[in-house]
C-alpha positions as CSV (number, residue, x, y, z in Angstrom):
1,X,-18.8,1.8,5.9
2,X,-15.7,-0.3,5.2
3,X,-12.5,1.6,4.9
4,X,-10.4,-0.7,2.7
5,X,-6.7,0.2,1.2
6,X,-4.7,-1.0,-1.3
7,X,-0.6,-0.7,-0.6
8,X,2.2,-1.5,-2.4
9,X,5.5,-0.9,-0.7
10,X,8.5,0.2,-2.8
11,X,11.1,-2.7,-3.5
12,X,7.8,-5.1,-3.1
13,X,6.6,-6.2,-6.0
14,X,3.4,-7.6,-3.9
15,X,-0.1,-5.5,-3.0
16,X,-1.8,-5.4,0.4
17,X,-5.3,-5.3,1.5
18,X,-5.6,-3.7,4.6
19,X,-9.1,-3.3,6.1
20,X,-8.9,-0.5,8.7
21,X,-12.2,-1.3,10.4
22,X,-11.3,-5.1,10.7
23,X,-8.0,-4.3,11.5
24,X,-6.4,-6.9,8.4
25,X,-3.8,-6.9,6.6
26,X,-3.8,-9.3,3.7
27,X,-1.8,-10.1,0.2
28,X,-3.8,-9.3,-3.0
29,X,-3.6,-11.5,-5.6
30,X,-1.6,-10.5,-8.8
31,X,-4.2,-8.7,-10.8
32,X,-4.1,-10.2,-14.3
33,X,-6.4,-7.1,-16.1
34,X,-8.4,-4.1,-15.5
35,X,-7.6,-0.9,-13.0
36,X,-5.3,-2.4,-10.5
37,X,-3.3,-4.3,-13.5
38,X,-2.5,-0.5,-14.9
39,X,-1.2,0.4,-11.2
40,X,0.8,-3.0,-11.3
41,X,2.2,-2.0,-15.1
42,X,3.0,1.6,-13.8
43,X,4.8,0.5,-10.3
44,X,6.9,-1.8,-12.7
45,X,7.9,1.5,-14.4
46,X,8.4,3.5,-11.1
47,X,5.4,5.4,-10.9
48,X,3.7,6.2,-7.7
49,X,-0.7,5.8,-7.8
50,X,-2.3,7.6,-4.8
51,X,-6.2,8.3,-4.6
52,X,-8.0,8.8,-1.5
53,X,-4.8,9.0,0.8
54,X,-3.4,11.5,2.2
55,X,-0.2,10.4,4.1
56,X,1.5,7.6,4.1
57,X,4.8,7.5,5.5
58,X,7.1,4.3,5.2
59,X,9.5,3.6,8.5
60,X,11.3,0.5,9.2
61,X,9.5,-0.4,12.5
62,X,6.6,0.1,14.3
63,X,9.3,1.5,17.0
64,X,10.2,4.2,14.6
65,X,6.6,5.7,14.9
66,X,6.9,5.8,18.7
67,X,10.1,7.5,18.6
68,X,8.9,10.5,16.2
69,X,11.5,8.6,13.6
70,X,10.2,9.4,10.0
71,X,13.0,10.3,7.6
């Protein structure tokens, strides 16, 4: 079984794919209706949509992960 994600970093009006099993990372096209429109219209508004996740951590390098930085 596929484990696929859907990101959207704060500040980034852009989505992300990223396919852990095929180890991908790819832009999703704008949505232009259904579920993933609503998470784009509620982003726009400053709300946060999380399902199936249970941390997620932003850092500003990879290097900040390796050095325990996560502030």
């Amino acid at each position: 079984m596929a484990k696929v994600v859907i990101i959207g970093v704060a500040g980034d009006e852009g989505l992300w794919v990223v396919d852990i099993d095929a180890g991908t990372v790819t832009p999703l096209p704008d949505p232009t209706d259904g579920n993933l429109k609503n998470v784009v219209d509620l982003r726009t508004v400053g709300a946060s949509v999380i399902k199936g996740i249970d941390v997620a951590i932003s850092v500003e390098s990879a290097g900040d992960i390796a050095a325990g930085h996560m502030e």
